[in-house]
N, C-alpha and C positions, 0 to 999 in steps of 0.2 A: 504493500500500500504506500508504505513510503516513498518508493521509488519509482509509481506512478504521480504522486503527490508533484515529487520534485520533476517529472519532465511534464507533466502539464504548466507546470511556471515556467518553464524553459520554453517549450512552446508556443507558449504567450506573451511571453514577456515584452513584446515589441505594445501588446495592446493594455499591459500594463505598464509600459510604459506612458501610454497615451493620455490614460486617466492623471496620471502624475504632472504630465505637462498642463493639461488643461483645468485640471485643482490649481496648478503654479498660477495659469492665468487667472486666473479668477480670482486667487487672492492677489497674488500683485497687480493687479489693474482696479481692486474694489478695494480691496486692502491695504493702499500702500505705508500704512503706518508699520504694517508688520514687519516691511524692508531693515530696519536697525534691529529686530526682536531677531531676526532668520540669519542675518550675516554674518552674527559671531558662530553658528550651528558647523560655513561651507566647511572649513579644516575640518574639526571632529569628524562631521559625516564623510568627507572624502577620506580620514583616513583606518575609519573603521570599512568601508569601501573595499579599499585598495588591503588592507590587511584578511579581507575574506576572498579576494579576487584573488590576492598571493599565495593563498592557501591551496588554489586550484593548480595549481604549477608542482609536477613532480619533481623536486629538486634533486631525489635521489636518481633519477633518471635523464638528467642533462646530459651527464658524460654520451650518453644515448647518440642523442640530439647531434651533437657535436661529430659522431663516427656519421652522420648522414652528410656529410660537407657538399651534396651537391647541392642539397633541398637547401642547408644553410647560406651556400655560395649565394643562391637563388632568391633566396628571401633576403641577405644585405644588400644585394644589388640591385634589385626592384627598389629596398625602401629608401636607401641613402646613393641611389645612382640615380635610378629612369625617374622615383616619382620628386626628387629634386629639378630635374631637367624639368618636368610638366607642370610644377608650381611654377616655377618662373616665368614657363608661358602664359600660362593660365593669369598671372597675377598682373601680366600686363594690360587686361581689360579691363583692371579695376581701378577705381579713383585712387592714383598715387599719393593718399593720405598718411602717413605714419602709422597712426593709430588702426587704420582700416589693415593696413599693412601685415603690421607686425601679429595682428590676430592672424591671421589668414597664414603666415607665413606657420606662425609655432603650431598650430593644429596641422594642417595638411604635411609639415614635413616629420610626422612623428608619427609611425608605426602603434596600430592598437596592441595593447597587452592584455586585458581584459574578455567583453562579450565576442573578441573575435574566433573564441574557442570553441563558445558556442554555436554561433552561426557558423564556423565552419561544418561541426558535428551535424548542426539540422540540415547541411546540403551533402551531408556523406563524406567528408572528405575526412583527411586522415589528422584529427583533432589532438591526437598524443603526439606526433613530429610539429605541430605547430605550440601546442602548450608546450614543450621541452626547447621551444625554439626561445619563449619570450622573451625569457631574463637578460642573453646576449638584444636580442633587440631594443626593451629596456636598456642595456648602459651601453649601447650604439649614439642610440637620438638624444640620449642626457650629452655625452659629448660631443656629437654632430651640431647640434641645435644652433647651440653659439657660432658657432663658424658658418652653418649656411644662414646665416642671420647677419650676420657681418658682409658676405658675401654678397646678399642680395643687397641690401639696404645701407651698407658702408658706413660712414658717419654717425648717420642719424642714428644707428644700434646707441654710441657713447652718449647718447643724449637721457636713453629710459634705463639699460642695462647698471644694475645695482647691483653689487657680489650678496650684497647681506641679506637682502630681502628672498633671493634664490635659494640661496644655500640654506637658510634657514628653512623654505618651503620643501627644498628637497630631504630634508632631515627629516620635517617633521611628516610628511605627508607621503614619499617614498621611504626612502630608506629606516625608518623606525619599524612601518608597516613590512617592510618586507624582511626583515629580521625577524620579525617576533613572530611572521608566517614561517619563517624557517624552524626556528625554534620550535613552534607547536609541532612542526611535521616530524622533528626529530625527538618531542617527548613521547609524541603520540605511538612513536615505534615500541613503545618500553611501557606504557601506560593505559592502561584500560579505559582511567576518568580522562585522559590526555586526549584518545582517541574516539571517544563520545561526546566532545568538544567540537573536536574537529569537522565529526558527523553532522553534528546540530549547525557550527557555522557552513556546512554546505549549504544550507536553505538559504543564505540571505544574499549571496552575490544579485541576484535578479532583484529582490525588494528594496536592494538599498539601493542599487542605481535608481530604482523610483523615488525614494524619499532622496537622494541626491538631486534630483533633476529637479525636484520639488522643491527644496529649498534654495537652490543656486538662480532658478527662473522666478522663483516669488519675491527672491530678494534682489535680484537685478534688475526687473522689468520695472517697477518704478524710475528708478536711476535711467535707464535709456529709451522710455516709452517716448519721448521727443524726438529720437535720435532713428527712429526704426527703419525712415529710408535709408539711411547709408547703411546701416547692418544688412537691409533686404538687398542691397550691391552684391554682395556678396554668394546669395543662394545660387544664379547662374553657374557661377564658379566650383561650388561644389557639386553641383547636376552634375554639369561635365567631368570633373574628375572621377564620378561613381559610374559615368558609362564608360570613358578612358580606361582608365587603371585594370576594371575584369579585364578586358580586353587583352593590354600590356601582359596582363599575370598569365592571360591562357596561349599566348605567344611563347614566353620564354620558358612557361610547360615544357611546351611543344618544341625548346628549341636544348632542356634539358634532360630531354625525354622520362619526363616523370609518369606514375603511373595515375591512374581517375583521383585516387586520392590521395596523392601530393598534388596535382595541378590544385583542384580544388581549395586546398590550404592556400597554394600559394595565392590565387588568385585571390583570396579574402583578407590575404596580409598583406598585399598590394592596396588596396581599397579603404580598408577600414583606419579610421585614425584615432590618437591619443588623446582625445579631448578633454575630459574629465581628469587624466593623470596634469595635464598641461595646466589645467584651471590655476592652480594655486601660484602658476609660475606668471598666469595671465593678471589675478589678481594681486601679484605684489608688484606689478607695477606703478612707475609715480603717478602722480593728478595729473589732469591732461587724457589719460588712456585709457579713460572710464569705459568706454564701447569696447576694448578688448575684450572680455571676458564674455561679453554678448557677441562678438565675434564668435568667441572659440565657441558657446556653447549654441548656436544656432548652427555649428557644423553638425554636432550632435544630431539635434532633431532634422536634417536631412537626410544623415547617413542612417536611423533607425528606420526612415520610410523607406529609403532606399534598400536596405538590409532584407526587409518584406518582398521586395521583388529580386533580388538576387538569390535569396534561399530557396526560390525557385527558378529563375534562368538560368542559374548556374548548375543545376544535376540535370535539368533538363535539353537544354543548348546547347550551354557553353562549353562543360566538362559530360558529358554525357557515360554512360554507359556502355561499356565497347559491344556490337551483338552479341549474340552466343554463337560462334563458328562451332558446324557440323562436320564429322570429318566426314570425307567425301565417301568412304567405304560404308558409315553407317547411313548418308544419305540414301545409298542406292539400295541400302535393304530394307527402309523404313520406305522407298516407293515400291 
């Protein structure tokens, strides 16, 4: 029962997430007193989050990950090759803002570590070489970030880029969380009550991204409810990198000769991005860069609509099914 319980939340989760956004709206657009009550909440909640998402990651089984060097070749060089090259086209059609900017830049050049395990799983593909993949992808785009950051935007980077407010955010909201997931996974080997923990936080990765999104959009959408056309600049942008990037990922499949279910991962770790890990790095930004953080999280709510129809074109199109080849001896004795 339990483990019906838990994949109908899996399941769903895209239409549970829906309810969460549109609770957001409705109290941030009715309620905007509640914006200072929800803002102290975003830390805690992202990093109780990200501490049940890191639990999902088999740490004893990276070395794994690591013996697949083609799948890994393949998934660094999609995230920090091809889909760098495509941001910077892509970002050319957008209001050369700063601010507009630099959201668009830190979400789309950062690899998901989180729900992409799962949507990969709901479209078949091979969910354990991508979960054993993340950690390396994780402290790929932590030290990428800065540099195609620089890169793109030169200057202007020295103008918002703070070391204290980052570093602080990556302590408290990665790296604590994915420690003390390590830890549980290594008591949990040795522990009964260690490992009944473990079980019960498998429930909440799907719930809290709702109560995340819920208080990150409740508490931002007063702050940039003025500001919504230059934020809505930006959805074109994401469209097309969600119909691009499958594409790119089932190319270089095809050009590493993986089998249905490595294309499939790779193609969803092309696509999918780090939005929610990113947030805290969006919100400690200085004054001035208020719409960032509505940047990064309006990528979120394209890519979850999006994620709805790729968990289906992608088993059924894109990565399909190879037929069932007959051998020719048993064809002619079954005519």
């Amino acid at each position: 029962m339990t483990l019906i319980s838990k994949k109908w939340i899996q399941h769903n989760q895209v239409a549970i997430y829906a309810v969460a956004v549109l609770l957001a709206i409705g109290v941030g657009l009715g309620t905007p007193s509640a914006s200072p009550v929800l803002e102290p909440l975003i830390n805690p909640v992202l990093a109780v989050l990200l501490y049940v998402t890191f639990l999902e990651i088999p740490f004893a089984r990276i070395r794994r990950a690591f013996r697949n060097g083609r799948f890994m070749a393949a998934a660094l060089g999609m995230n920090f090759v091809v889909v760098p090259i495509v941001v910077f086209g892509l970002t050319r059609f957008l209001p050369q803002e700063p601010v507009i900017l630099v959201g668009a830049f830190m979400v789309l050049l950062t690899p998901c570590i989180d729900y992409v395990i799962t949507f990969t799983e709901l479209a078949g593909g091979d969910s354990e070489q991508i979960t054993a993949a993340t950690p390396a992808l994780m402290l790929v785009q932590l030290l990428l970030l800065p540099l195609y950051l620089w890169l793109f935007m030169g200057q202007q980077v020295a103008e918002f880029i703070e070391a204290g407010p980052f570093v602080e955010a990556f302590v408290v909201i990665i790296a604590l969380p994915l420690t003390f997931a390590w830890a549980t996974q290594h008591v949990a080997e040795r522990s009964s009550r260690a490992a009944r923990w473990q079980g019960a936080m498998g429930w909440l990765p799907v719930p809290m991204m709702g109560v995340t999104l819920f208080v990150v959009i409740a508490s931002q959408l007063p702050r940039v409810q003025d500001s919504i056309g230059q934020i809505v600049a930006v959805v074109p942008i994401y469209v097309t990198f969600l119909v691009v990037m499958p594409l790119l990922g089932r190319l270089a499949a095809g050009l590493f000769r993986m089998d249905v279910g490595e294309s499939r991962a790779l193609v969803f770790t092309s696509v999918t991005r780090n939005s929610l890990v990113i947030l805290p790095l969006a919100l400690a930004l200085p004054a001035g860069y208020e719409l960032a953080p509505a940047v990064v999280v309006t990528q979120t709510l394209v890519e979850l609509t999006g994620m709805v129809v790729l968990t289906r074109v992608v088993p059924d199109r894109l990565v399909p099914e190879p037929p069932d080849v007959v051998p020719f001896w048993d064809a002619i004795r079954n005519d």
